[in-house]
N, CA, C and O atoms as CSV, one atom per row, in Angstrom:
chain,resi,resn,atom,element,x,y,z
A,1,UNK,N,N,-19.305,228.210,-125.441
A,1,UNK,CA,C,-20.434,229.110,-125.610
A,1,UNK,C,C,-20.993,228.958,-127.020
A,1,UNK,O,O,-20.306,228.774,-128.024
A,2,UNK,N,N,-22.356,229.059,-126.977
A,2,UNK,CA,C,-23.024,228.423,-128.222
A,2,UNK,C,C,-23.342,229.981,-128.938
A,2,UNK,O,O,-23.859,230.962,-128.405
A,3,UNK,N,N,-22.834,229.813,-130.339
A,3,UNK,CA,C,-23.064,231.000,-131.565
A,3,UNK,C,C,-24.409,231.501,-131.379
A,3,UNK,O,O,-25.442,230.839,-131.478
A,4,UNK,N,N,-24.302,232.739,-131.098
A,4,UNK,CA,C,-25.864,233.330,-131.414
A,4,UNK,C,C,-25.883,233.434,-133.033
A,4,UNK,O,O,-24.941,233.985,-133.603
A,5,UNK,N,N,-27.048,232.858,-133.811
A,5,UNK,CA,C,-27.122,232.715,-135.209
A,5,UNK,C,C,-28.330,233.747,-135.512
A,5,UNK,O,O,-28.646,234.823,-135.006
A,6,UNK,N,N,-28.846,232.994,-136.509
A,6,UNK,CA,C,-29.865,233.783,-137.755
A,6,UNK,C,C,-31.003,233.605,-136.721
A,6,UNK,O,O,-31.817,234.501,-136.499
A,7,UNK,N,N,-31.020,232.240,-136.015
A,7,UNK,CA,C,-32.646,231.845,-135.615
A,7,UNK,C,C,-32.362,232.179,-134.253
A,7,UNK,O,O,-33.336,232.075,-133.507
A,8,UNK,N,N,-31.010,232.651,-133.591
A,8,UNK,CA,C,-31.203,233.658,-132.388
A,8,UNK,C,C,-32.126,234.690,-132.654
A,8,UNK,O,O,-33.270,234.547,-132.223
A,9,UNK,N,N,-31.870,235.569,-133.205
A,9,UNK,CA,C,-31.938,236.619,-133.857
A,9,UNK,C,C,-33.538,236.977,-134.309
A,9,UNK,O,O,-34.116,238.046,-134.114
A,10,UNK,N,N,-33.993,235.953,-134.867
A,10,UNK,CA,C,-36.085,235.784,-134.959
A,10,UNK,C,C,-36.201,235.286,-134.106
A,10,UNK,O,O,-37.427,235.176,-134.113
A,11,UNK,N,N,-35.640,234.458,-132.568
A,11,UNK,CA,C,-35.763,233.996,-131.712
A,11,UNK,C,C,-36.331,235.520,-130.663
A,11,UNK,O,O,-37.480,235.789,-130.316
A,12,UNK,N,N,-35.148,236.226,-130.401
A,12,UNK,CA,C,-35.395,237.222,-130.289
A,12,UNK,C,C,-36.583,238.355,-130.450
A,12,UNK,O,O,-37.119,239.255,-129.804
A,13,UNK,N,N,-36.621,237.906,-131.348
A,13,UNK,CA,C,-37.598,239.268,-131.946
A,13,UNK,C,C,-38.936,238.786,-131.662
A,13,UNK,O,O,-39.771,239.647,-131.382
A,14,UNK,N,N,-39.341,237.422,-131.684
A,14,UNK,CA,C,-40.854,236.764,-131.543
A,14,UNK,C,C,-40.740,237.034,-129.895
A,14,UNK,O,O,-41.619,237.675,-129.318
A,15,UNK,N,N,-39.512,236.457,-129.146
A,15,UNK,CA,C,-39.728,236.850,-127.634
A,15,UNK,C,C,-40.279,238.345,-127.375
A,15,UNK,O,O,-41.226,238.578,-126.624
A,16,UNK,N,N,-39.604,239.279,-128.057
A,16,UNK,CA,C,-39.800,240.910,-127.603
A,16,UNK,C,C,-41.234,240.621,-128.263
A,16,UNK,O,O,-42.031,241.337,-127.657
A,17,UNK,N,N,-41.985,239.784,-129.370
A,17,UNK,CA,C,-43.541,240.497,-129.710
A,17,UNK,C,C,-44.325,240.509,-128.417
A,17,UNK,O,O,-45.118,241.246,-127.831
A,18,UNK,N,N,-43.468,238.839,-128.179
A,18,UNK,CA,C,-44.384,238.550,-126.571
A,18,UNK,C,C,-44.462,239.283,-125.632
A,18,UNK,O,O,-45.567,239.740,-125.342
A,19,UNK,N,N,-43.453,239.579,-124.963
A,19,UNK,CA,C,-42.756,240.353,-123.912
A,19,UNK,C,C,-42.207,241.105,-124.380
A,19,UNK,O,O,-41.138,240.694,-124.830
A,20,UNK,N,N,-42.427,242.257,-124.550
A,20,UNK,CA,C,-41.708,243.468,-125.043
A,20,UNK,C,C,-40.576,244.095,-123.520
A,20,UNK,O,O,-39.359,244.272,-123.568
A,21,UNK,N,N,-41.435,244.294,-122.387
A,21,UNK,CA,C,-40.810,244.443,-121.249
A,21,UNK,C,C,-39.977,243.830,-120.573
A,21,UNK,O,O,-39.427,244.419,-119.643
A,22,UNK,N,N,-39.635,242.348,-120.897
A,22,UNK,CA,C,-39.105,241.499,-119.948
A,22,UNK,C,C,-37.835,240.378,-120.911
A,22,UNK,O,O,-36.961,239.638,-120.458
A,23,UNK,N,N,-38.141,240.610,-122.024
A,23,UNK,CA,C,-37.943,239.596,-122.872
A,23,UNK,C,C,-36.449,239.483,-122.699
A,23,UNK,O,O,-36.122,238.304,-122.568
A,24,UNK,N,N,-35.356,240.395,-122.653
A,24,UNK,CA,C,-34.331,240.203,-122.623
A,24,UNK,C,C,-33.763,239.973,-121.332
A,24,UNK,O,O,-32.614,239.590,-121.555
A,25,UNK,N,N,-33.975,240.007,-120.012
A,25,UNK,CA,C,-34.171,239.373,-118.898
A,25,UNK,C,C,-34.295,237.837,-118.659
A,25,UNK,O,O,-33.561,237.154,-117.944
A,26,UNK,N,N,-35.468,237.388,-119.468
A,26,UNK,CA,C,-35.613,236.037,-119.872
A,26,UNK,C,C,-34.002,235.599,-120.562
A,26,UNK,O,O,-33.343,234.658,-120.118
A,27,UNK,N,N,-33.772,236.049,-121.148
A,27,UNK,CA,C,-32.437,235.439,-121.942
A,27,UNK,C,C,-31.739,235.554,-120.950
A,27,UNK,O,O,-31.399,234.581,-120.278
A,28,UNK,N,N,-31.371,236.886,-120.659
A,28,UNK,CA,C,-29.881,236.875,-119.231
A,28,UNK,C,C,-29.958,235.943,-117.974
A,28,UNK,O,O,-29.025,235.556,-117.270
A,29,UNK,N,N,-31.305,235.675,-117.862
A,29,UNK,CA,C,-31.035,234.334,-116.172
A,29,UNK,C,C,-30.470,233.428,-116.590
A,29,UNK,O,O,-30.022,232.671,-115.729
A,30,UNK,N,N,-30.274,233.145,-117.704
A,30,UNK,CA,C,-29.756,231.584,-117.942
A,30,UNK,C,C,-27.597,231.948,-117.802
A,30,UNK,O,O,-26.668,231.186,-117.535
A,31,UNK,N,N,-27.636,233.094,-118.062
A,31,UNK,CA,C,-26.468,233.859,-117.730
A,31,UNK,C,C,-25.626,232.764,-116.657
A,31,UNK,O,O,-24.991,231.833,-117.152
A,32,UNK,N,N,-25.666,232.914,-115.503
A,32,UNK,CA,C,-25.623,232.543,-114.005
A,32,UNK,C,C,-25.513,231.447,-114.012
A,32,UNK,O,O,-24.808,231.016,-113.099
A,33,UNK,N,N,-25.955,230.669,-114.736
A,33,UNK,CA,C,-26.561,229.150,-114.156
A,33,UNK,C,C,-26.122,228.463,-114.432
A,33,UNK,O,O,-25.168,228.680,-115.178
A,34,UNK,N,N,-26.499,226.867,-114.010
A,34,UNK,CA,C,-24.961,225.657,-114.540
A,34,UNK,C,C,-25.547,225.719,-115.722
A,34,UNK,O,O,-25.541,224.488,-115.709
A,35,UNK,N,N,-26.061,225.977,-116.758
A,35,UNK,CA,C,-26.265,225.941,-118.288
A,35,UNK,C,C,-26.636,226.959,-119.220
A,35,UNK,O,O,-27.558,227.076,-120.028
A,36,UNK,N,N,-25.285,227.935,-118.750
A,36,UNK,CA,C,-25.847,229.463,-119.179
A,36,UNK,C,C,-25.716,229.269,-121.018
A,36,UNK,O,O,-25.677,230.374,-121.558
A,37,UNK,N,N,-25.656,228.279,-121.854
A,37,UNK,CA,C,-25.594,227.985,-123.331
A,37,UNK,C,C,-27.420,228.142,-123.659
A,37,UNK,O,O,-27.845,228.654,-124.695
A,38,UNK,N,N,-28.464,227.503,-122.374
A,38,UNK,CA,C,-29.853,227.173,-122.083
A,38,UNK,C,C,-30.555,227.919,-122.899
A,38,UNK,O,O,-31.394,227.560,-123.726
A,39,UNK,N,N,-30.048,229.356,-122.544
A,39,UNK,CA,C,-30.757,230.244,-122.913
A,39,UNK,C,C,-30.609,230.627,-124.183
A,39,UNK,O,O,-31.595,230.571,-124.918
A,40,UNK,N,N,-29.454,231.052,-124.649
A,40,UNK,CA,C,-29.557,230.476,-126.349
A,40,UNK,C,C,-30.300,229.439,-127.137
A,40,UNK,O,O,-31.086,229.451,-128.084
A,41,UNK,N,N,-29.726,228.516,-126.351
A,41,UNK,CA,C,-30.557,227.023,-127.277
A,41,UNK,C,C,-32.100,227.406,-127.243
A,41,UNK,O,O,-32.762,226.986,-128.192
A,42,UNK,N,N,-32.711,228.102,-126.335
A,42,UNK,CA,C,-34.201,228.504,-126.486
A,42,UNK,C,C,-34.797,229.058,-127.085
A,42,UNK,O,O,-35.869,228.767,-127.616
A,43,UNK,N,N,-34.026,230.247,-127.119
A,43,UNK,CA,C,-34.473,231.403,-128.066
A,43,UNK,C,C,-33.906,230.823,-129.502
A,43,UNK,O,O,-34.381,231.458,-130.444
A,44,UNK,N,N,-33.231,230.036,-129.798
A,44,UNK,CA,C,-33.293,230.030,-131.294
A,44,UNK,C,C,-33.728,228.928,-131.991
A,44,UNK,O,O,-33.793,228.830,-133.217
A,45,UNK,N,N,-34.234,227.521,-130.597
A,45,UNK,CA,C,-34.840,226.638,-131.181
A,45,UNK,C,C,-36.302,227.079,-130.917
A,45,UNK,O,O,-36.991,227.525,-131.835
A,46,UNK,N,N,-36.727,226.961,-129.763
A,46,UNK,CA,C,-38.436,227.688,-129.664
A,46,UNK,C,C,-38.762,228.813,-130.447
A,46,UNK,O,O,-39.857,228.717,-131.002
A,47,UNK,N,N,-38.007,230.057,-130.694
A,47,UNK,CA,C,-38.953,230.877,-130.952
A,47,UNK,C,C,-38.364,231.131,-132.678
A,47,UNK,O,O,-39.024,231.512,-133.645
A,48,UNK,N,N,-36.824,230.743,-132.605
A,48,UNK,CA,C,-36.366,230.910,-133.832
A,48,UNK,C,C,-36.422,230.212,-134.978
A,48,UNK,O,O,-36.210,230.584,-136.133
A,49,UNK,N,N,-36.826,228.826,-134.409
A,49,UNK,CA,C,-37.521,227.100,-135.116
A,49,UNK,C,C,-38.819,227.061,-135.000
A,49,UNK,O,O,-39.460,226.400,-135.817
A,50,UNK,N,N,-39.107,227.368,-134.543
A,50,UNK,CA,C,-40.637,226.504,-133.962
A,50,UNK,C,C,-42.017,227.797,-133.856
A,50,UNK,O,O,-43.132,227.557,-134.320
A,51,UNK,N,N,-41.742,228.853,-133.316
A,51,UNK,CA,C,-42.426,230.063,-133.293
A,51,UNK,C,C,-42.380,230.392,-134.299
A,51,UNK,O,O,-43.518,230.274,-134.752
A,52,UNK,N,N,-41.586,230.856,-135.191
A,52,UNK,CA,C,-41.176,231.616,-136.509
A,52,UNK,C,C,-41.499,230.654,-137.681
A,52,UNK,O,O,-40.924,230.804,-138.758
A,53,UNK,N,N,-42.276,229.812,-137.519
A,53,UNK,CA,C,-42.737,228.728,-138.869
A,53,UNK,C,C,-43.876,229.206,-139.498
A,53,UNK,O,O,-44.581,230.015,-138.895
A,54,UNK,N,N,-44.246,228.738,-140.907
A,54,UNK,CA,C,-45.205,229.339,-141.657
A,54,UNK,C,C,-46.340,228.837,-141.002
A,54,UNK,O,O,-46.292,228.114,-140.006
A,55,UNK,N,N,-47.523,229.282,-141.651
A,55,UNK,CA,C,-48.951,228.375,-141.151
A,55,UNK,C,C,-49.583,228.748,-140.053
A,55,UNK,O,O,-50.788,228.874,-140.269
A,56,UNK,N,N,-49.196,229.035,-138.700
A,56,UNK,CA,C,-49.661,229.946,-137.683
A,56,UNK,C,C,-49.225,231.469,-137.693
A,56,UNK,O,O,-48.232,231.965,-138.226
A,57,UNK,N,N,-50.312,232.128,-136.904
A,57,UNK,CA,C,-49.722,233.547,-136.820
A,57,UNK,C,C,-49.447,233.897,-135.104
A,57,UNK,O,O,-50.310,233.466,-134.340
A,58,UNK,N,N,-48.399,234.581,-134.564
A,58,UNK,CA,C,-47.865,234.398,-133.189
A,58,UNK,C,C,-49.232,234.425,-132.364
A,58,UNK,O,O,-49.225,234.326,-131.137
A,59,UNK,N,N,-50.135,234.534,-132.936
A,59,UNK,CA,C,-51.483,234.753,-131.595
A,59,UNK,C,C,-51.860,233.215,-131.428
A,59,UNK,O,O,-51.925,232.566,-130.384
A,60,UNK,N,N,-52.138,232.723,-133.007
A,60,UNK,CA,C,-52.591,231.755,-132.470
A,60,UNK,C,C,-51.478,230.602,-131.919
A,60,UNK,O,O,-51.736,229.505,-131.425
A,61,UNK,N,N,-50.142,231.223,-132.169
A,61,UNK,CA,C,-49.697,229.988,-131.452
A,61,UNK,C,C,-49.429,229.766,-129.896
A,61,UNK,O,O,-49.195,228.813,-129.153
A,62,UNK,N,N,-49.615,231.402,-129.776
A,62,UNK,CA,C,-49.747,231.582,-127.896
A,62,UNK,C,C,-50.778,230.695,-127.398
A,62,UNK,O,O,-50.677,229.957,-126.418
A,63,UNK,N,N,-52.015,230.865,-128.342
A,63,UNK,CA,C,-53.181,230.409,-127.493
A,63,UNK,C,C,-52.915,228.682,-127.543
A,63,UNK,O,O,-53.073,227.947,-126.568
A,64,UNK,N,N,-52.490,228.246,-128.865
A,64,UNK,CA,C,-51.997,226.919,-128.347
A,64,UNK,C,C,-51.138,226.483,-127.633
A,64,UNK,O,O,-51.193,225.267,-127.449
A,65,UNK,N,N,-50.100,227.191,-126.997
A,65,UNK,CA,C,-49.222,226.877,-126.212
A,65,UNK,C,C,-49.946,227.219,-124.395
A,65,UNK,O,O,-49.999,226.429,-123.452
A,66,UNK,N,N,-50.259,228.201,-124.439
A,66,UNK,CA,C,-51.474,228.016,-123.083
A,66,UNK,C,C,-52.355,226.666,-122.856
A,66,UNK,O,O,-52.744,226.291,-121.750
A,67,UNK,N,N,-52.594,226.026,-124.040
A,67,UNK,CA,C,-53.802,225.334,-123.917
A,67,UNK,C,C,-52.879,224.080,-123.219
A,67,UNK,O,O,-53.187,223.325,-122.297
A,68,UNK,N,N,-51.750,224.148,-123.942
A,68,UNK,CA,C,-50.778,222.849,-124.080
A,68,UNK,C,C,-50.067,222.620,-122.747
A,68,UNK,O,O,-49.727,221.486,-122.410
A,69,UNK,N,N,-49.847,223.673,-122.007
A,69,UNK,CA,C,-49.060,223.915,-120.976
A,69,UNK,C,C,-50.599,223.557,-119.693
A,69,UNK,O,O,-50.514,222.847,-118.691
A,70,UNK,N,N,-51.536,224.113,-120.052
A,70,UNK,CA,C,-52.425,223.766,-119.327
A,70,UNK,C,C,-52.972,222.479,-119.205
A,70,UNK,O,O,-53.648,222.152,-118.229
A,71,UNK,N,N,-52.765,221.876,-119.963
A,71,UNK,CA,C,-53.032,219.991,-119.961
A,71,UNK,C,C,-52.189,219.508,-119.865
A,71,UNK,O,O,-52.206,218.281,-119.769
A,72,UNK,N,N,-50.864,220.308,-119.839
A,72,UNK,CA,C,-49.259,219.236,-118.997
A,72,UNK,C,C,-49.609,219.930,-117.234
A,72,UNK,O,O,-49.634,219.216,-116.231
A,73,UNK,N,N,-49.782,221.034,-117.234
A,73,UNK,CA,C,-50.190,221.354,-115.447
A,73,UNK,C,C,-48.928,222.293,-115.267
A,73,UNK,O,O,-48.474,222.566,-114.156
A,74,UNK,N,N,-48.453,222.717,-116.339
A,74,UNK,CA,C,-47.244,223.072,-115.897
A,74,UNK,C,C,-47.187,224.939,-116.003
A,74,UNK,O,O,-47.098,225.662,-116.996
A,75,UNK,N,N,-47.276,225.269,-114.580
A,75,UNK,CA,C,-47.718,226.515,-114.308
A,75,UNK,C,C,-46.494,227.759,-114.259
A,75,UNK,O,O,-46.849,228.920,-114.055
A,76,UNK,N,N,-44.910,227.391,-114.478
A,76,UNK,CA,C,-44.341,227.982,-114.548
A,76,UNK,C,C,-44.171,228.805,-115.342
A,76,UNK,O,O,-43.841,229.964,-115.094
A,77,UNK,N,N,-44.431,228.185,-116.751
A,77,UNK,CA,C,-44.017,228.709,-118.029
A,77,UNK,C,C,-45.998,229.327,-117.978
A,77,UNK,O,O,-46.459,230.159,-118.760
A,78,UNK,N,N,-46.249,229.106,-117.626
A,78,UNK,CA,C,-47.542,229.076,-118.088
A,78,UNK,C,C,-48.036,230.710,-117.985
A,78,UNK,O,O,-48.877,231.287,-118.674
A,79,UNK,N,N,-47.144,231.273,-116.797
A,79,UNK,CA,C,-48.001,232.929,-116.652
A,79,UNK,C,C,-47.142,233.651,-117.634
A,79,UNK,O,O,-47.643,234.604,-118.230
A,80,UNK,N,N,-45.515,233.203,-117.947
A,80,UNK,CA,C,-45.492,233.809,-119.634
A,80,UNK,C,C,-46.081,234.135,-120.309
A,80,UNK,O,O,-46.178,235.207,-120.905
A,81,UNK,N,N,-46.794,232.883,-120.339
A,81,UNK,CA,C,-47.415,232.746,-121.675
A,81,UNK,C,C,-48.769,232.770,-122.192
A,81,UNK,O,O,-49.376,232.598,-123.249
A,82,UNK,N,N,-49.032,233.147,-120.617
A,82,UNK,CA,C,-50.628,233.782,-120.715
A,82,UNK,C,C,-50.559,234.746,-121.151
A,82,UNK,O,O,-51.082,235.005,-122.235
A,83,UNK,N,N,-49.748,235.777,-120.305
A,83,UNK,CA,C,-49.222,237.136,-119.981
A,83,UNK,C,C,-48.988,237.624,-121.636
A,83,UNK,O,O,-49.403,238.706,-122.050
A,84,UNK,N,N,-48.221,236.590,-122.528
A,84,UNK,CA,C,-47.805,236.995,-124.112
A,84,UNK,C,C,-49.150,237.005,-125.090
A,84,UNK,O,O,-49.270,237.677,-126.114
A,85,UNK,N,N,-50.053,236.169,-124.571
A,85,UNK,CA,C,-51.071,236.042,-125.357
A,85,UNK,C,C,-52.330,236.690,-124.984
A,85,UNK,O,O,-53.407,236.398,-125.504
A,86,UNK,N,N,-52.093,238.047,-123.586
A,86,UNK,CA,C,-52.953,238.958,-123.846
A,86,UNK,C,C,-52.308,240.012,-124.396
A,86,UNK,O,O,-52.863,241.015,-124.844
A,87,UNK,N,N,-50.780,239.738,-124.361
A,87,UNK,CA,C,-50.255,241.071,-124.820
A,87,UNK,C,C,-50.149,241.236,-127.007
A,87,UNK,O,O,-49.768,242.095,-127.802
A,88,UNK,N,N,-50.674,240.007,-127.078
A,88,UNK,CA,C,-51.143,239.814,-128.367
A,88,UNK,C,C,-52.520,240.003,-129.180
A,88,UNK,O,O,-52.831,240.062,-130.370
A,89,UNK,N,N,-52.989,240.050,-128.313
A,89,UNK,CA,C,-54.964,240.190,-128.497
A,89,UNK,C,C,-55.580,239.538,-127.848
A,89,UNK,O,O,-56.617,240.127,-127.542
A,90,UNK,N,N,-55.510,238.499,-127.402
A,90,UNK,CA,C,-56.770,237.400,-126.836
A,90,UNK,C,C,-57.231,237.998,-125.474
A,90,UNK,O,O,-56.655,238.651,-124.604
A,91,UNK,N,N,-58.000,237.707,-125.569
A,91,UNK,CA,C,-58.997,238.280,-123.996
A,91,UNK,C,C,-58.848,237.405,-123.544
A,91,UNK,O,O,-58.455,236.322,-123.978
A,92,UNK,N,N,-59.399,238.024,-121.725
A,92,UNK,CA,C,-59.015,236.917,-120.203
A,92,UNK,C,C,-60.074,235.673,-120.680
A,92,UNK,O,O,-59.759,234.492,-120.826
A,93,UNK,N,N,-61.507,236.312,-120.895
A,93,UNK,CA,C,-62.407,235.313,-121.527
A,93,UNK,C,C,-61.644,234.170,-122.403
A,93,UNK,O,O,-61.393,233.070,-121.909
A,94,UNK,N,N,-61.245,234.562,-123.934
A,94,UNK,CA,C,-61.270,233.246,-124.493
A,94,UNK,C,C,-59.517,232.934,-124.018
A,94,UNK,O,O,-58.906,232.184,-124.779
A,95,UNK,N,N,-58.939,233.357,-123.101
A,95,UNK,CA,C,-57.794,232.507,-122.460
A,95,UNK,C,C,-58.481,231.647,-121.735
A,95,UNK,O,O,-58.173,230.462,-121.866
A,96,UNK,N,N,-59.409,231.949,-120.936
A,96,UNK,CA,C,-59.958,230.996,-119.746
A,96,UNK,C,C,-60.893,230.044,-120.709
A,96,UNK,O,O,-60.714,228.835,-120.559
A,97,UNK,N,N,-61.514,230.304,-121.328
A,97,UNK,CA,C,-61.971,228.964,-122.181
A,97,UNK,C,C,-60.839,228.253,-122.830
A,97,UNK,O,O,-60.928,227.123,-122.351
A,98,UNK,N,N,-59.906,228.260,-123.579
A,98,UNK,CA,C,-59.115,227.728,-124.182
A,98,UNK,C,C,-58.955,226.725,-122.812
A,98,UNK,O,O,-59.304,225.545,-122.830
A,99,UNK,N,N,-58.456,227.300,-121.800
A,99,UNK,CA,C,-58.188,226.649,-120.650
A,99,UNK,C,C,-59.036,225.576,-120.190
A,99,UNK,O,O,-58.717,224.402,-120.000
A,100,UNK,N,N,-60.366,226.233,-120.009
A,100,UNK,CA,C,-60.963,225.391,-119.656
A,100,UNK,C,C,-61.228,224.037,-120.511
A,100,UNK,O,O,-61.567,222.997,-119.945
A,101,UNK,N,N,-61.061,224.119,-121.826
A,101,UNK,CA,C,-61.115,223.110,-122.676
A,101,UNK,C,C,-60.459,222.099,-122.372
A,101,UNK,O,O,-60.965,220.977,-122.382
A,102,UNK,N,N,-58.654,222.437,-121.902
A,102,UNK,CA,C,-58.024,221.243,-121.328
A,102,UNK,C,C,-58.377,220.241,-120.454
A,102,UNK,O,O,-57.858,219.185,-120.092
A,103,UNK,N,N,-59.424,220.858,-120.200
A,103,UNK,CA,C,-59.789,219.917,-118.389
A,103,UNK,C,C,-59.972,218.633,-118.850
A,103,UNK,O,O,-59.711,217.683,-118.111
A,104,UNK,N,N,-60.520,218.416,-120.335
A,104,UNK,CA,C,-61.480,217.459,-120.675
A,104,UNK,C,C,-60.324,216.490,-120.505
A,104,UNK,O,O,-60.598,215.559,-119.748
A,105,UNK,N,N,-58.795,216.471,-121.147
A,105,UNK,CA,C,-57.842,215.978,-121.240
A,105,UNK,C,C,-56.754,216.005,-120.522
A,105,UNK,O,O,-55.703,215.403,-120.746
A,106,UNK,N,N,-57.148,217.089,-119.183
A,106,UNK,CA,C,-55.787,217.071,-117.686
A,106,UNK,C,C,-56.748,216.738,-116.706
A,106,UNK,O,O,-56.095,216.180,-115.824
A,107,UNK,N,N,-58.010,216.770,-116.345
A,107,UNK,CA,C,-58.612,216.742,-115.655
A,107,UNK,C,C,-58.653,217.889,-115.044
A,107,UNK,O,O,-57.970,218.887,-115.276
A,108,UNK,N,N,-59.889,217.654,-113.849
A,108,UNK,CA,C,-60.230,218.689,-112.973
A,108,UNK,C,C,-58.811,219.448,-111.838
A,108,UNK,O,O,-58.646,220.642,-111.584
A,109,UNK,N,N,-58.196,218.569,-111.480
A,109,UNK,CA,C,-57.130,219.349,-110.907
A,109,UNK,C,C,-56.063,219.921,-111.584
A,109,UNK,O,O,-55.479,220.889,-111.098
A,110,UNK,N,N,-55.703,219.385,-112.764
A,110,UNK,CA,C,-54.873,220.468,-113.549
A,110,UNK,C,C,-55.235,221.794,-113.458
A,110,UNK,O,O,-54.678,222.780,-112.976
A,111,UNK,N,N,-56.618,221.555,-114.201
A,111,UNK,CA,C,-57.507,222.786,-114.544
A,111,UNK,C,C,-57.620,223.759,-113.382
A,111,UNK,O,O,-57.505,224.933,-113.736
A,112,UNK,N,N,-57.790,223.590,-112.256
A,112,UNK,CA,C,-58.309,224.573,-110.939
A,112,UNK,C,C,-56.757,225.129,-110.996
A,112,UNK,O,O,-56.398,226.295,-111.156
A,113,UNK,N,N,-55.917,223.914,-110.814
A,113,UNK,CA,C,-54.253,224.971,-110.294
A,113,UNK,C,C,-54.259,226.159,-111.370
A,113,UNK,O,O,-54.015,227.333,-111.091
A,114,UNK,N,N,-54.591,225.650,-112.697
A,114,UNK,CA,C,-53.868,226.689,-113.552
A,114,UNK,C,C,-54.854,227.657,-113.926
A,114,UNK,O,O,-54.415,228.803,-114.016
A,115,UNK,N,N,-55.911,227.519,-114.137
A,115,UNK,CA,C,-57.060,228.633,-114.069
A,115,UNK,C,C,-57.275,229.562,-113.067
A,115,UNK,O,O,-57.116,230.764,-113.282
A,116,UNK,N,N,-57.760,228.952,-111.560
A,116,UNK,CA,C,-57.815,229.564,-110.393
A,116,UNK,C,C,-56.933,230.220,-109.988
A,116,UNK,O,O,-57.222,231.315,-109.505
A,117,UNK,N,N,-55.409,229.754,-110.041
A,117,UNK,CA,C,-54.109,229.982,-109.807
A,117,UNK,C,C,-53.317,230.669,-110.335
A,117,UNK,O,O,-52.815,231.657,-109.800
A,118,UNK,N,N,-53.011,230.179,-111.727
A,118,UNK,CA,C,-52.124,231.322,-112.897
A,118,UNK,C,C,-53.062,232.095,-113.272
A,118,UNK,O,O,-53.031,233.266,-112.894
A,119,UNK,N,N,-53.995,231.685,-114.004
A,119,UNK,CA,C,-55.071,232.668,-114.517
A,119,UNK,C,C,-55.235,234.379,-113.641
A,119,UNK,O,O,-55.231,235.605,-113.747
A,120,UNK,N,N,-55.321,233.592,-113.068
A,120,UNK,CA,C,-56.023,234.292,-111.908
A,120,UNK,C,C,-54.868,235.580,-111.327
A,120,UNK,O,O,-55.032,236.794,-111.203
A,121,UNK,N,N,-53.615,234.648,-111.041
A,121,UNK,CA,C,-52.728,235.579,-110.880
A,121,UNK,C,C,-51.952,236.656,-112.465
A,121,UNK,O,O,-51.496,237.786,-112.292
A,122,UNK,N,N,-51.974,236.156,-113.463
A,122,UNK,CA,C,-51.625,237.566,-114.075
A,122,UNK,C,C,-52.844,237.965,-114.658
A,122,UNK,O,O,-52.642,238.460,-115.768
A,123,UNK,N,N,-53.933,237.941,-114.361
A,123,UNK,CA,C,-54.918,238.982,-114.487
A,123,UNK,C,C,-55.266,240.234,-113.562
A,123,UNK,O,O,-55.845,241.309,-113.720
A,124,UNK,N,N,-54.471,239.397,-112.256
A,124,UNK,CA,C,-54.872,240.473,-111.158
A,124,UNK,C,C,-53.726,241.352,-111.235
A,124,UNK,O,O,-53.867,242.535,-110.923
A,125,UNK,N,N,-52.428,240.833,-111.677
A,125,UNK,CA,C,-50.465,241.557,-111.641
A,125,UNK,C,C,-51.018,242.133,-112.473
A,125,UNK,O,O,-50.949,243.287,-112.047
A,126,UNK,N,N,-51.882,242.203,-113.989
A,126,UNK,CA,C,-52.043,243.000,-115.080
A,126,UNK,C,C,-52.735,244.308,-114.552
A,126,UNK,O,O,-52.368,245.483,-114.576
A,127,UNK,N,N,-53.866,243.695,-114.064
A,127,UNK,CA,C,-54.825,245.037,-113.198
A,127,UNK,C,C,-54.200,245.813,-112.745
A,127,UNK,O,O,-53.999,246.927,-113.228
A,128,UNK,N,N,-53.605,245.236,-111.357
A,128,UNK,CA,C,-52.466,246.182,-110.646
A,128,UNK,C,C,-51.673,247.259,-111.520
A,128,UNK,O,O,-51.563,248.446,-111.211
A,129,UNK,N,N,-51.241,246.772,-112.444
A,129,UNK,CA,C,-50.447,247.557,-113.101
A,129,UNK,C,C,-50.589,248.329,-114.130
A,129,UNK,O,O,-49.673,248.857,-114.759
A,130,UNK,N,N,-51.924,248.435,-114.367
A,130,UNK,CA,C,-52.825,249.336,-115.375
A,130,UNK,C,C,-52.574,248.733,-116.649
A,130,UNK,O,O,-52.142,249.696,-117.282
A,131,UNK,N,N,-52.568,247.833,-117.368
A,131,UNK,CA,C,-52.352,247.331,-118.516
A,131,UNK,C,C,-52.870,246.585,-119.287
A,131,UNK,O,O,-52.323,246.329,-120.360
């Protein structure tokens, strides 16, 4: 079992800015699984290395990580991290432009899955849920 350290610990804390509701959930699935160490190694290299660096501030690095995830197509991580970067400030508007920007560089079918699709779905889970 891998040491929870210093950069657990701001790992942590940048997850809860994101997800205040869910964030420690995220850590426990990896609990269960053939690589329950996973979830450590995440939280303290992503958010405790890599999130927590000088030069950006957590908004804008949401919105680059949407943009980034949206020109890999990769829709899993992606309603996270939409979901973190309205719960940071950015509006559905300039999420969906950021988005749409990728197209130029995933093309048109990236773009529809994850706009039409993710977009689409935690804007409507947000509605639903008054938030």
């Amino acid at each position: 079992m891998i040491k929870k350290d210093e950069n657990f610990e701001k790992g942590l804390n940048i997850l809860k800015q994101i997800d205040s509701e869910n964030y420690e959930s995220i850590v426990d699935s990896f609990k269960d699984s053939i690589a329950p160490d996973l979830g450590t190694l995440a939280v303290s290299f992503n958010y405790g290395q890599i999130f927590s660096r000088p030069g950006l501030d957590l908004k804008s690095r949401l919105l680059a990580t949407v943009a980034g995830l949206t020109a890999m197509g990769n829709i899993e991580q992606l309603k996270f991290y939409i979901n973190g970067a309205l719960n940071v400030g950015w509006t559905e508007e300039e999420i969906v432009e950021a988005m749409m920007q990728m197209i130029i560089y995933s093309g048109f079918p990236s773009g529809l899955n994850t706009i039409l699709t993710v977009a689409t779905e935690v804007f409507e889970d947000r509605k639903a849920k008054n938030i």
